[in-house]
C-alpha positions in Angstrom: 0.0 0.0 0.0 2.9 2.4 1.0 4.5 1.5 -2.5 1.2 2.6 -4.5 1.0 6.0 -2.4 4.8 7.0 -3.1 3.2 7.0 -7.3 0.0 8.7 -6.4 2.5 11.4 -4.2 4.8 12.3 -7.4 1.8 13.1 -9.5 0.1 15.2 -6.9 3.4 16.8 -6.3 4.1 17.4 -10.3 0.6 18.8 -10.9 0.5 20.9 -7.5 4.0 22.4 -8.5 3.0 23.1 -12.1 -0.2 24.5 -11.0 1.8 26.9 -8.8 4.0 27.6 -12.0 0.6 28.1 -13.9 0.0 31.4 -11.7 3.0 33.3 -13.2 0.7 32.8 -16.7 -2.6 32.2 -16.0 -5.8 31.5 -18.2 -6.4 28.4 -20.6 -2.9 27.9 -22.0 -0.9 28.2 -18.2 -3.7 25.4 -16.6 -3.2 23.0 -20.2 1.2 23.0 -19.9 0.0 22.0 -16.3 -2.1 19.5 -17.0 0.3 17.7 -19.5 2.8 17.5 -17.2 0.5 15.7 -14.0 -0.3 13.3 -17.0 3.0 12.7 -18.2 3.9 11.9 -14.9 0.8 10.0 -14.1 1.9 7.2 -17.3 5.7 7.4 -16.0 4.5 6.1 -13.1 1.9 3.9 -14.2 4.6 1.4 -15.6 1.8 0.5 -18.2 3.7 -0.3 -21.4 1.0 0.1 -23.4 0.3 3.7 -22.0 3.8 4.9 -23.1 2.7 4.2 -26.5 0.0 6.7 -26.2 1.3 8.8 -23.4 0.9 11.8 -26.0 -2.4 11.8 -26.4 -3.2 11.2 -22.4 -1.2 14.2 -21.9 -3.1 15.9 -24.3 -6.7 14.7 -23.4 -5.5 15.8 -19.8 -4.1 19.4 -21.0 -7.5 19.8 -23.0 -9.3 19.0 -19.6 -7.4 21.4 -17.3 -6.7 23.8 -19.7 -10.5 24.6 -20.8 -11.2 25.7 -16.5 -8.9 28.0 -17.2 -11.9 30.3 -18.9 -13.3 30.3 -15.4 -13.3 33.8 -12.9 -12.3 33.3 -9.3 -10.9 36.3 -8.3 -13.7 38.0 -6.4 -15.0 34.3 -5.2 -12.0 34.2 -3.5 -12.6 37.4 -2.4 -15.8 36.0 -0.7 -13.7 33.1 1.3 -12.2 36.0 3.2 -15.1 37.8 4.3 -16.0 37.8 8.6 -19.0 37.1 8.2 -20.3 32.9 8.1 -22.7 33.1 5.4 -20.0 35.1 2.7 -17.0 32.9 3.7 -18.6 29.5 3.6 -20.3 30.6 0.0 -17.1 32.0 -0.9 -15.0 28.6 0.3 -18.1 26.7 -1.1 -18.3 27.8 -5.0 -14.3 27.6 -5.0 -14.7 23.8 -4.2 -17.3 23.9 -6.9 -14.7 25.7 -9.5 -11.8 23.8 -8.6 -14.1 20.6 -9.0 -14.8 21.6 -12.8 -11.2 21.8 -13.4 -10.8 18.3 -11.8 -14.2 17.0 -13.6 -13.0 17.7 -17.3 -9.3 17.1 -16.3 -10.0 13.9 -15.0 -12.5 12.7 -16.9 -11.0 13.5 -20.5 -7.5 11.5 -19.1 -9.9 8.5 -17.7 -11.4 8.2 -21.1 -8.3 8.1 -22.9 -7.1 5.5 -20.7 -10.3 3.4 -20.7 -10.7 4.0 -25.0 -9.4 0.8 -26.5 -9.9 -1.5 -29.7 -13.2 -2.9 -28.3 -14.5 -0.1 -27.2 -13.2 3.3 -28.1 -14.6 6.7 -27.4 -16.0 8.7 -29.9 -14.5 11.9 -30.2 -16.4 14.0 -32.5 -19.5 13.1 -30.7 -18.7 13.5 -27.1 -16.9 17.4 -27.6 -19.6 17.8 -29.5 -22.1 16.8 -27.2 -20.0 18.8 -24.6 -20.1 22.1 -26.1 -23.2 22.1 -27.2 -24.5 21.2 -23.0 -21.7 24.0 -21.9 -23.7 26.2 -24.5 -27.1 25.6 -23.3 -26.8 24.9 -19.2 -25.0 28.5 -20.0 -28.0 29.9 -21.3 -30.3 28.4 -18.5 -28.5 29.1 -15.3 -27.2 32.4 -16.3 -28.9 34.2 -19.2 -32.6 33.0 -18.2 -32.2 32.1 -14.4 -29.2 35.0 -13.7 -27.6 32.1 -11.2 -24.7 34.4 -10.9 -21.7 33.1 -9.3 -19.1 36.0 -9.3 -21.1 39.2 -10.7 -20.3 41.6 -12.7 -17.3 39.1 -14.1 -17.9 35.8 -16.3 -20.0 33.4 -15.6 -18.1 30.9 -17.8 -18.3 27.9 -15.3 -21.6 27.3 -16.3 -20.1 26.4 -19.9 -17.4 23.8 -17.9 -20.7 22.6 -15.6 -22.7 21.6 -18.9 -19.6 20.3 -21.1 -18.7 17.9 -17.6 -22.4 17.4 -16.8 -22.6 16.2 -20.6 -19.1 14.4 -20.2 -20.6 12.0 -17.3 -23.6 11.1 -19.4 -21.6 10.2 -22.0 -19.6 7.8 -20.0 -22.6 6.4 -18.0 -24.7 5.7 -21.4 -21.3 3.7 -22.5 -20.3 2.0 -19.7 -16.9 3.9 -19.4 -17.1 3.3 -15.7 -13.5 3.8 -14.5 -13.1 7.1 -16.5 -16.4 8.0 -14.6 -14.6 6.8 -11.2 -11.8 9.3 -11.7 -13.5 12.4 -13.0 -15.5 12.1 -9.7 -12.2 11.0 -7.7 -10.4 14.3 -9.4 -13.7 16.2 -8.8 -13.7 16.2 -4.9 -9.9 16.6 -4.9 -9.7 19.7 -7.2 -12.6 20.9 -5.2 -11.3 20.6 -2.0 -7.8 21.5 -2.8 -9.3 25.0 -4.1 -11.3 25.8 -0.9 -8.4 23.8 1.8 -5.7 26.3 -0.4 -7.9 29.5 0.3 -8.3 28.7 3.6 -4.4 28.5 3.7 -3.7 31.9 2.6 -6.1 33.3 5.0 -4.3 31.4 8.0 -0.6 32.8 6.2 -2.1 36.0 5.8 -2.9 36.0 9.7 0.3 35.0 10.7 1.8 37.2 8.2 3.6 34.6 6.6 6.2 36.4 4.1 5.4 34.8 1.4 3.4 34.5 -2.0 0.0 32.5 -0.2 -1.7 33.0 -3.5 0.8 30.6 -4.7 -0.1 28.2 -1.9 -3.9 28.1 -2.9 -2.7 27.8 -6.6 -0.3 24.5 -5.5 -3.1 22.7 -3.3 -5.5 22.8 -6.5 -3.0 21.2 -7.9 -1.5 18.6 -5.2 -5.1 17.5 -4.1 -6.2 17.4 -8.0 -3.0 15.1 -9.4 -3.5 13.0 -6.1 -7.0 12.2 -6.5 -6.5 11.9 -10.3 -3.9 9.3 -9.6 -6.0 7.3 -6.9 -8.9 6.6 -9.0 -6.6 5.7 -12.2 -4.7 3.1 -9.8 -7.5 2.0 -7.8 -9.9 1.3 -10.8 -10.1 -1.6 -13.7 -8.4 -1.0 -17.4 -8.4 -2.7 -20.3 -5.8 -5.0 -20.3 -4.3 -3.4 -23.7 -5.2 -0.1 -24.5 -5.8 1.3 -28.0 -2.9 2.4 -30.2 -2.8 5.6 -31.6 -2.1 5.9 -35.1 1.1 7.7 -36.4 -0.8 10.9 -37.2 -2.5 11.6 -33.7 0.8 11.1 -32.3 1.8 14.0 -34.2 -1.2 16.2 -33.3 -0.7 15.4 -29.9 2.9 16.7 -30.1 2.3 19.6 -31.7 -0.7 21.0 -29.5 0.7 20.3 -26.2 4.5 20.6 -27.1 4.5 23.6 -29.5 1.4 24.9 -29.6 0.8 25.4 -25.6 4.1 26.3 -24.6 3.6 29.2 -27.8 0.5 30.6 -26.2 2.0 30.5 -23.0 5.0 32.5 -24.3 2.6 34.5 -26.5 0.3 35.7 -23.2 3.3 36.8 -21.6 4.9 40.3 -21.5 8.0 39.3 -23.3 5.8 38.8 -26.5 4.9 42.2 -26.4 8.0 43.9 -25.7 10.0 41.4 -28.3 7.3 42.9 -30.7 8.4 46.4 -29.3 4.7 46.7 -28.5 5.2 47.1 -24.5 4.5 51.2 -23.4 7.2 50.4 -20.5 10.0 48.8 -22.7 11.9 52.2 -22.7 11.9 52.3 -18.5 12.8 48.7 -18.9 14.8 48.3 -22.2 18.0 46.5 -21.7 16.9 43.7 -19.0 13.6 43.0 -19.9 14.5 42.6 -24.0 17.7 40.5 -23.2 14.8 38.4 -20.9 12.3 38.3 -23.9 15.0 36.9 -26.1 15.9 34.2 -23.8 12.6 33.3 -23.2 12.2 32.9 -26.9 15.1 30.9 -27.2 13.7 28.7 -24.2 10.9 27.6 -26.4 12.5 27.1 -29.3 15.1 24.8 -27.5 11.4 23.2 -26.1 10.7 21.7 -29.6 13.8 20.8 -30.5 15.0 18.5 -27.5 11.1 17.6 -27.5 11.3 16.6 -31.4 14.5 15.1 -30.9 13.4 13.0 -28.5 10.2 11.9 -30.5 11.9 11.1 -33.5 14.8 9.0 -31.5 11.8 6.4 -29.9 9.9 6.6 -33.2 6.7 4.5 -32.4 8.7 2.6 -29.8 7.9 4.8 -26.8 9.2 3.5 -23.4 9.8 4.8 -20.1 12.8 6.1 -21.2 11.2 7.8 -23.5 8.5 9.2 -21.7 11.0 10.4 -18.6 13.0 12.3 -21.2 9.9 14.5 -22.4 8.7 15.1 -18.6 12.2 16.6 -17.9 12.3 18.4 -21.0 8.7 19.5 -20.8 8.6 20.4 -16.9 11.8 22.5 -16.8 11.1 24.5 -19.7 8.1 25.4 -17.3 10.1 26.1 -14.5 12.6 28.1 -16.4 9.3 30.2 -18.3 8.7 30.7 -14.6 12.0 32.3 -13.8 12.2 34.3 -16.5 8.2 35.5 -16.9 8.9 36.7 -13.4 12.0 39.0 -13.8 15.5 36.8 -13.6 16.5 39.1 -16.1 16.0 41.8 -13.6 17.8 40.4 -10.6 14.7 39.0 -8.9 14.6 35.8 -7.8 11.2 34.9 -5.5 11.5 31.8 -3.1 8.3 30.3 -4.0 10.1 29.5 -7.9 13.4 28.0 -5.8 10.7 26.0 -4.1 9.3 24.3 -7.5 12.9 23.0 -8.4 13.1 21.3 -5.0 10.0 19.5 -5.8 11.0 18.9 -9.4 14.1 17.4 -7.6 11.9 15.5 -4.8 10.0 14.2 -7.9 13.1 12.4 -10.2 14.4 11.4 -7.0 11.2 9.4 -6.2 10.9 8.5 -9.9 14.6 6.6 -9.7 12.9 3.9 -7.7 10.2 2.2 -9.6 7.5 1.2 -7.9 4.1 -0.6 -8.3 1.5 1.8 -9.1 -2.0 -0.3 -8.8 -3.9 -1.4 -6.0 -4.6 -5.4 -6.1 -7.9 -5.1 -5.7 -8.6 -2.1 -8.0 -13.0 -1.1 -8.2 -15.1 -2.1 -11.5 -17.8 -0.6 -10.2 -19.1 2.7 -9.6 -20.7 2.3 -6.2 -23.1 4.8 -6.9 -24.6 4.6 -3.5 -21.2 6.6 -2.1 -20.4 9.2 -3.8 -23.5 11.0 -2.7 -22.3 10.6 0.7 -18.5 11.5 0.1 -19.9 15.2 -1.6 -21.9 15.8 1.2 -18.8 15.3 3.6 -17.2 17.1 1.4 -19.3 20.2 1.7 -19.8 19.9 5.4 -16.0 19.6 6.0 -15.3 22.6 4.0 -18.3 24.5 5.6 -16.6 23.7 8.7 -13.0 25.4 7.2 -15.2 28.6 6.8 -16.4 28.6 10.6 -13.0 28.4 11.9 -11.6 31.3 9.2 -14.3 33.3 10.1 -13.2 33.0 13.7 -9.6 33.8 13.4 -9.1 37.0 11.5 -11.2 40.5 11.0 -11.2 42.9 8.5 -8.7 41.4 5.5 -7.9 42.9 2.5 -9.0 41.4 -1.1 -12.2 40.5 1.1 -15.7 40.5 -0.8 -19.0 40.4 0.2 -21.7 38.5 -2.0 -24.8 38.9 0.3 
């Protein structure tokens, strides 16, 4: 049992830490980089041979998954966790563990049916995102344009669109029996969720104590930590088929591209370095030399991205292996690291603790990846147990209404706080 929990640790602790990079960039393209590197670690760890061979297009269903929460507002919900009064901070702590559990829900579930699609039965793609955005599109226009159901007012309401895409997801996978993708979207759902509300509930307590140092960054990471460690629970305590489907040459090369070019381009693109490499930035005169020289490098980081990343395609070919797969998490999670660095002023002289903090876990990670161990539980679940999860969401929402009582109870007037009622 202790063997299984070190595997389920080193993807928490590679999502959590790329979550926590994520908040230097933010948005769609920040949470997908993130969510291709908790998958690439999830198959490293996996030891499935057969999931190396598609490890690509895991990492990409996964990226897809996370990445698409990103179009979701929290800002002033966050606001609301920090209020004094119960009936703001429990709604505040509340509707975070409902955002951070639609990040989980289409994270989890898009990787769990990738893993579960195989030769005699494989998902169907076109349908389901299909199916997906058309629910986001309409439980939208329900909830927020007929019944105004407003979450964060006057910003986005976009988590409707992620409630209708995951509602549509999980009716997808009950109508065809994908029951062990179903296990860990729900798995991912309660972890996500409870990671986002446990992580605000953090920064409040550092803020308290006056903690010197970047608490935002904390919330970000337990998203993260709680979401890969539930993700990685439900894939190793549930039933696969025996061999997975093989992708053909060509989605192996759409895979690459999206999450190894195209991502990590977005990510670069959304930055300020863009900008100012495009001598579009108002500032770059009052910060010319630095910043441009920081620009370039970043630049050269992601070229240097796709070329180690191509090299190290082309060098397997179709015969992926651990080997394989180890060299792109390196590649790919360091680049992140380094965007980190860089995005956040190297060039400039400043160095924060909370970046010096994801190497050590980067190193905590290969070091726990240098001793193999088994990843599955002997007796893994093929079925759903419906009867449960009912009762593990209400805990859920009680133990988390419970966080808000004791916040509420330990601080007065903070700043950043918002009142919703």
């Amino acid at each position: 049992m202790k063997k299984q929990w070190i595997n389920i640790l080193i993807v928490g602790l590679s999502l959590g830490t790329a979550w926590a990079i994520r908040g230097q960039f933010g948005h769609e393209p920040g949470a997908a980089w993130a969510g291709g590197i908790g998958a690439l670690a999830l198959v490293l760890v996996s030891g499935r041979k057969d999931w190396y061979n598609k490890a690509l297009l895991i990492a990409l269903s996964s990226a897809l998954g996370w990445g698409a929460g990103g179009i979701i507002s929290y800002g002033i919900v966050v606001g609301y966790g920090r209020s004094t009064d119960f009936l703001n901070a429990s709604y505040g702590l509340e509707m975070l563990f409902v955002i951070g559990g639609l990040f989980g829900l289409l994270g989890g579930g898009l990787l769990g049916l990738t893993l579960e699609s195989s030769g005699e039965k494989k998902v169907k793609w076109a349908g389901l995102l299909t199916e997906m955005i058309a629910a986001g599109i309409l439980v939208h226009s329900f909830l927020i344009d007929q019944l105004e159901f407003l979450m964060t007012p006057p910003r986005s309401e976009a988590w409707a669109i992620c409630l209708g895409a995951g509602l549509a997801m999980l009716w997808y996978m009950a109508r065809n029996k994908f029951n062990s993708a179903m296990r860990v979207a729900l798995f991912t759902t309660l972890g996500a969720g409870f990671g986002f509300a446990f992580g605000n509930f953090l920064q409040i307590v550092g803020n308290v104590l006056e903690i010197n140092f970047n608490m935002w960054n904390v919330m970000e990471y337990n998203i993260g930590f709680w979401g890969g460690v539930s993700m990685a629970y439900g894939v190793f305590s549930s039933k696969w088929p025996e061999v997975s489907s093989v992708p053909e040459s060509w989605e192996n090369k759409v895979a690459a591209a999206l999450i190894l070019v195209f991502v990590p381009f977005l990510v670069f693109q959304n930055s300020a370095f863009y900008d100012i490499l495009l001598n579009k930035s108002e500032n770059i005169q009052s910060i010319e030399s630095v910043t441009y020289s920081g620009s370039i490098a970043a630049f050269a980081l992601f070229i240097l991205l796709v070329a180690m990343s191509w090299y190290v395609i082309r060098k397997y070919k179709k015969n992926f292996d651990r080997r394989m797969i180890i060299q792109l998490f390196v590649v790919y999670f360091s680049a992140y690291i380094l965007f980190s660095y860089l995005v956040s002023g190297a060039f400039s002289g400043t160095f924060r603790l909370n970046h010096h903090l994801y190497v050590l876990n980067f190193a905590v990670i290969l070091l726990f990846l240098w001793k193999r161990n088994p990843a599955f539980f002997h007796a893994p679940e093929a079925a759903l147990q419906r009867e449960n999860w009912f009762l593990y969401f209400i805990l859920m929402i009680f133990a988390i209404l419970l966080l808000a009582f004791i916040s509420i109870h330990i601080h007065g007037e903070l700043g950043g706080a918002n009142l919703r009622f």
